[in-house]
C-alpha positions in Angstrom: -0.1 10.8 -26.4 -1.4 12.6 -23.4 -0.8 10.8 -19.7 -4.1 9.6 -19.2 -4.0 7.6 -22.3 -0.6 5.7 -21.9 -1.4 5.6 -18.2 0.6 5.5 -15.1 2.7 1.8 -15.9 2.4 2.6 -19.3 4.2 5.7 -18.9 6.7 4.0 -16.5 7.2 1.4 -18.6 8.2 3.6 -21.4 10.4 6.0 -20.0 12.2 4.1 -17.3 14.2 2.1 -20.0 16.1 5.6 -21.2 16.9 6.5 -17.7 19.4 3.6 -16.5 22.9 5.4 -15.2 25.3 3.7 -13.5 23.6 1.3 -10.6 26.5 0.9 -8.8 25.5 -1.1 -5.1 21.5 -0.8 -6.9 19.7 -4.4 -6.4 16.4 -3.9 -6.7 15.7 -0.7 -9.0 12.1 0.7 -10.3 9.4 -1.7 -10.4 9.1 -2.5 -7.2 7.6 -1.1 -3.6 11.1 0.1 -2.6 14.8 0.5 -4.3 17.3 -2.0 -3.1 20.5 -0.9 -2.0 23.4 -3.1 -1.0 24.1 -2.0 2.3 27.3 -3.8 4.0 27.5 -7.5 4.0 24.5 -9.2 4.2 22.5 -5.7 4.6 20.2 -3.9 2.2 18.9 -0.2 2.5 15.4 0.1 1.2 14.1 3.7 -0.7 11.0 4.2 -1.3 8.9 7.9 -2.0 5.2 8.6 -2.5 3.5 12.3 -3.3 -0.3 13.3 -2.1 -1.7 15.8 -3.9 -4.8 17.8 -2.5 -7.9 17.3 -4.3 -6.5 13.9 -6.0 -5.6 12.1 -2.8 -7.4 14.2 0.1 -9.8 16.6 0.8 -9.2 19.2 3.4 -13.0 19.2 4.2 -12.8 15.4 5.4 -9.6 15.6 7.4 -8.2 17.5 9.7 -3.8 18.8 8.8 -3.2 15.9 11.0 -4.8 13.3 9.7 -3.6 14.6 6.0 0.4 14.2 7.8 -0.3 10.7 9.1 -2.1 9.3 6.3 1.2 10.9 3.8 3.5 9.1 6.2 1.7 5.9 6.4 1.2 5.7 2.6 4.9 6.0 2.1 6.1 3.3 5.1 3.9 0.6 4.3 6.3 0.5 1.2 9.0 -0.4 3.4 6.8 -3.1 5.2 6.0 -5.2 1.9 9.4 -5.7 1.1 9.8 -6.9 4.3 12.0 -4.2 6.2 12.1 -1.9 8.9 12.3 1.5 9.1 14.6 3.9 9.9 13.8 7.5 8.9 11.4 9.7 7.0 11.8 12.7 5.4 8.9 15.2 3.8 9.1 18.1 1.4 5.9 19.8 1.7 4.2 22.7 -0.8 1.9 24.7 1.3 -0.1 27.8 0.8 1.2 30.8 2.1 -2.3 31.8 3.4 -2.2 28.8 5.5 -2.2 28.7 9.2 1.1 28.1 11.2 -0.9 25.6 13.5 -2.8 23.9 10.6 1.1 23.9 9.0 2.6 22.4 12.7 -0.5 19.7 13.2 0.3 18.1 9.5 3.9 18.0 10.5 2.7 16.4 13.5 0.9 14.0 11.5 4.1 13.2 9.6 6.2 12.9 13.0 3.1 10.1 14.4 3.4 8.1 11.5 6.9 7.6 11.7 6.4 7.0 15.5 4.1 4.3 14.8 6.3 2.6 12.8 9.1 2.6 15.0 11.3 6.0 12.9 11.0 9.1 13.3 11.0 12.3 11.0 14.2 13.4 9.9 14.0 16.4 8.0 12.6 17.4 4.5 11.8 20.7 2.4 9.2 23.5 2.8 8.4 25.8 -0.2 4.8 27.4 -1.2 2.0 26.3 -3.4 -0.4 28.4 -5.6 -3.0 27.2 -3.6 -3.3 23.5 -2.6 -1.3 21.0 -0.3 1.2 18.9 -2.2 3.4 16.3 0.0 6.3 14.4 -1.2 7.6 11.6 1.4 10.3 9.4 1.5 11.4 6.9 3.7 14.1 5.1 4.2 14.1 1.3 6.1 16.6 -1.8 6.2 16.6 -5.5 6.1 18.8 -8.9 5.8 16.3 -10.5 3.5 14.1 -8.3 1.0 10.6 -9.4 -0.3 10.2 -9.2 -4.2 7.5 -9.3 -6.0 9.2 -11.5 -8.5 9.5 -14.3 -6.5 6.1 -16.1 -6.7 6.2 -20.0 -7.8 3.6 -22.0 -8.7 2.0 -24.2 -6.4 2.8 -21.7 -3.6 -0.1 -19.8 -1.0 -1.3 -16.5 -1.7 -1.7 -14.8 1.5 -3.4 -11.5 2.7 -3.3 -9.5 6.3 -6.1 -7.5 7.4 -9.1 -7.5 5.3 -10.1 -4.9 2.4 -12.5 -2.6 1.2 -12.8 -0.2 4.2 -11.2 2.4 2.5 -13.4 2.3 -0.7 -16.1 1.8 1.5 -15.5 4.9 3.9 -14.3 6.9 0.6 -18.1 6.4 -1.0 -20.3 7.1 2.3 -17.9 10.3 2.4 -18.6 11.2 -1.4 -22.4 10.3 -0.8 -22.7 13.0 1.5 -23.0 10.8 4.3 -20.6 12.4 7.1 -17.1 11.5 8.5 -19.3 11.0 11.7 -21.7 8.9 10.8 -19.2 6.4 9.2 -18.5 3.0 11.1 -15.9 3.4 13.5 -14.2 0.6 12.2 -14.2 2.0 8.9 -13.5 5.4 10.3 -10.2 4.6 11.7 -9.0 2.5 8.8 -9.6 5.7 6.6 -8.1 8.4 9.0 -5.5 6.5 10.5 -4.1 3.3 8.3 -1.9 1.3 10.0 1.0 -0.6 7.8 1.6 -4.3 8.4 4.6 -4.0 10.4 3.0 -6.3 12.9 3.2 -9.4 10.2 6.5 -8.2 9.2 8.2 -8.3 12.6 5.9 -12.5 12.7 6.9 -13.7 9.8 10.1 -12.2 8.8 12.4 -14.3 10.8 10.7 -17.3 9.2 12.4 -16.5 6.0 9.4 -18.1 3.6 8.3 -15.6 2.1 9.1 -15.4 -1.7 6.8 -12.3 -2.5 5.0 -9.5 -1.4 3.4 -6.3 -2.3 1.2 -3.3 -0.9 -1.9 -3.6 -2.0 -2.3 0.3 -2.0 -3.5 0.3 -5.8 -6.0 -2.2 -5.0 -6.0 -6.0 -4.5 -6.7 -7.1 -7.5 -4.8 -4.5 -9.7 -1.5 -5.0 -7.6 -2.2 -9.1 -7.4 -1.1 -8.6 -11.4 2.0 -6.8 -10.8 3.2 -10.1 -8.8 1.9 -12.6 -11.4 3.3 -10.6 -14.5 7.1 -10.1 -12.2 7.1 -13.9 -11.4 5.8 -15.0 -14.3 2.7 -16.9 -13.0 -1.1 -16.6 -12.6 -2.4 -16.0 -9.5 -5.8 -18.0 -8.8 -7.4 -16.3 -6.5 -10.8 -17.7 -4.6 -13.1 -14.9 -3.9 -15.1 -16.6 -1.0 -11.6 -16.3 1.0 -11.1 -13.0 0.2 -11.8 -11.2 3.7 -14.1 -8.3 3.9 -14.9 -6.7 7.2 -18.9 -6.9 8.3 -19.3 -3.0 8.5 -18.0 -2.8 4.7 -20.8 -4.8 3.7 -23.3 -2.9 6.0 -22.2 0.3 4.4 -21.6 -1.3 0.7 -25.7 -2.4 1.3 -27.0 1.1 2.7 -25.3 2.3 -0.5 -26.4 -0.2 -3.2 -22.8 -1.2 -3.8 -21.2 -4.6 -4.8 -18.7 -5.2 -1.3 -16.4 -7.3 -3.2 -16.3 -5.1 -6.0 -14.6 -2.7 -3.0 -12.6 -5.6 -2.0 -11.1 -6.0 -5.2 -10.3 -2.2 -6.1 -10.1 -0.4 -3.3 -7.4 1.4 -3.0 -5.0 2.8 0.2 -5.4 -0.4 2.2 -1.9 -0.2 2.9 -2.6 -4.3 3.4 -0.1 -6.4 2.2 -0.2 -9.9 -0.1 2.4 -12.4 -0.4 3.4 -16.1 -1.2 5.0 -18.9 0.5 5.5 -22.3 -0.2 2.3 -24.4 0.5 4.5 -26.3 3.4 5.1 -23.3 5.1 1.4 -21.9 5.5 1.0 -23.5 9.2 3.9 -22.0 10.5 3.3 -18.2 8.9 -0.1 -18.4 10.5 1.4 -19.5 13.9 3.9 -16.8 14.3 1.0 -14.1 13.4 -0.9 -15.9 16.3 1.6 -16.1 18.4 2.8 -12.6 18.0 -0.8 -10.8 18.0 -0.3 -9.7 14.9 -3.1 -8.2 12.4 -5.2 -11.9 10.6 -3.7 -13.1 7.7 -5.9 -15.3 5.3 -4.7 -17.8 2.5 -6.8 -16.5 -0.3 -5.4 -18.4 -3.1 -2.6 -19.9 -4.9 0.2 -19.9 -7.6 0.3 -21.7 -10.8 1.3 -21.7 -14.3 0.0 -19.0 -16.8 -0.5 -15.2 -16.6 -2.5 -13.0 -14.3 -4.9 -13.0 -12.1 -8.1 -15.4 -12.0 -10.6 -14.6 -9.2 -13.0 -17.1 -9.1 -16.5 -16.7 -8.6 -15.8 -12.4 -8.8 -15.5 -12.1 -12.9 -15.5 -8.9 -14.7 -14.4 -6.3 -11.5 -12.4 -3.4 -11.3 -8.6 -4.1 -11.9 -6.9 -1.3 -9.3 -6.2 2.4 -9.4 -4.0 4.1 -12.0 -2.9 8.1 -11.2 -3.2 9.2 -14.8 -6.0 6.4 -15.9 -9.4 8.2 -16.8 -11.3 4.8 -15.8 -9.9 5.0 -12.0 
């Protein structure tokens, strides 16, 4: 069976079973945003890698080496913010064409370094080989916390919560592959596609709250990673999509382009956003903290309850999320 048949969970959910060793001080293991390491008393290490491949992931015509750097780096630490930690390190093995120019090489690792920067880390070292051709970047980044955030541990009756709003990316990605220009592009939705920014900001809120019960990047795509949580905790998800938050300047460019905007709500993909549950009690005082603190919006967009995946209502029939390997993505 070739890859993009089985797909890419299919294909993790097939081979990860044969390739258990010892898990000595391992809590948290595949499946998740990050690995979960016991780290001391009361301590856990979080691990967590992600690869960009040129021509899959970027395109060297839209961004500059720069922007490639900081959107690798920010990929791979919003990891770290959905399970709720911070970070401490990144480190980036990079295949590069030879024919390549030393400052185009030096302004991606640049990238890299600002990333980390923004997320309170730095760059810590990596690996630098050549490529046939294209740019291939492999980061990974290392974080800590007292408390992790699962995505297993969803109940019913709880919130679902989201930061930010979504679609910008999906939006910005099909004005770009329209022909349309980088420059011409919203600012707003500009900047969310050159520069993401991972939800740190909630994560340094709410965190101390201890109320959250799970949480997941929603780099896949809302709606596609929303069933990840449901089928870990074992619930549905019942999702409302009147709450879901979509920026005006999505719908503005979704219009000019004939598109459905909730259709990009729902699937778009490297939002770097982040959803999560809490108990239904504790809403009023998550969204106080986030106030308080001047943190990024975070909307209640719908809630936990008995069954098996994800219902949006009034949104039927969209696009689950993206999968690498899919042929439907």
């Amino acid at each position: 069976m070739r890859l993009d048949e089985l797909g890419e969970f299919g294909f993790l959910g097939r081979i990860w079973p044969r390739l258990r060793g010892p898990d000595s001080g391992v809590v948290l293991g595949s499946g998740d945003d990050a690995a979960v390491l016991a780290f001391g008393e009361g301590a856990y290490l979080l691990v967590s890698t992600d690869a960009m491949v040129e021509g899959r992931h970027f395109r060297r015509e839209w961004l500059t080496p720069e922007q490639i750097g900081y959107r690798a780096g920010a990929a791979a630490l919003s990891d770290l913010a959905a399970m709720g930690g911070r970070a401490r390190g990144l480190l980036a093995s990079a295949a590069l064409p030879p024919e390549m120019a030393a400052e185009e090489a030096e302004a991606l690792m640049e990238g890299l370094d600002s990333a980390a920067s923004a997320a309170g880390c730095c760059l810590v070292g990596g690996d630098l080989t050549a490529s046939p051709g294209l740019i291939f970047l492999d980061v990974v980044v290392v974080g800590e916390t007292v408390r992790y955030w699962p995505r297993s541990g969803a109940q019913a009756g709880e919130a679902v919560l989201l930061t930010g709003d979504v679609g910008r990316s999906a939006a910005g990605l099909a004005w770009l592959e329209a022909g349309r220009g980088m420059e011409s592009l919203p600012e707003a939705l500009r900047e969310r596609f050159l520069t993401p920014q991972p939800a740190f900001d909630m994560v340094e809120a709410v965190h101390p709250l201890g109320v959250v019960t799970s949480a997941i990047d929603i780099s896949d795509g809302l709606l596609g990673d929303l069933r990840h949580v449901a089928e870990a905790s074992g619930v549905q998800l019942s999702i409302e999509a009147d709450r879901i938050p979509i920026a005006e300047e999505t719908r503005v460019v979704a219009d000019r382009l004939g598109l459905d905007p909730m259709a990009l709500a729902l699937g778009s993909g490297e939002e770097y956003e982040i959803a999560f549950t809490v108990p239904a009690d504790a809403v009023g005082r998550v969204l106080a903290a986030v106030g308080e603190a001047g943190a990024r919006a975070v909307t209640v967009i719908g809630r936990a309850r008995a069954g098996q995946g994800v219902v949006v209502e009034g949104a039927e029939g969209l696009k689950e999320g993206y999968d690498h390997f899919s042929r439907r993505s």
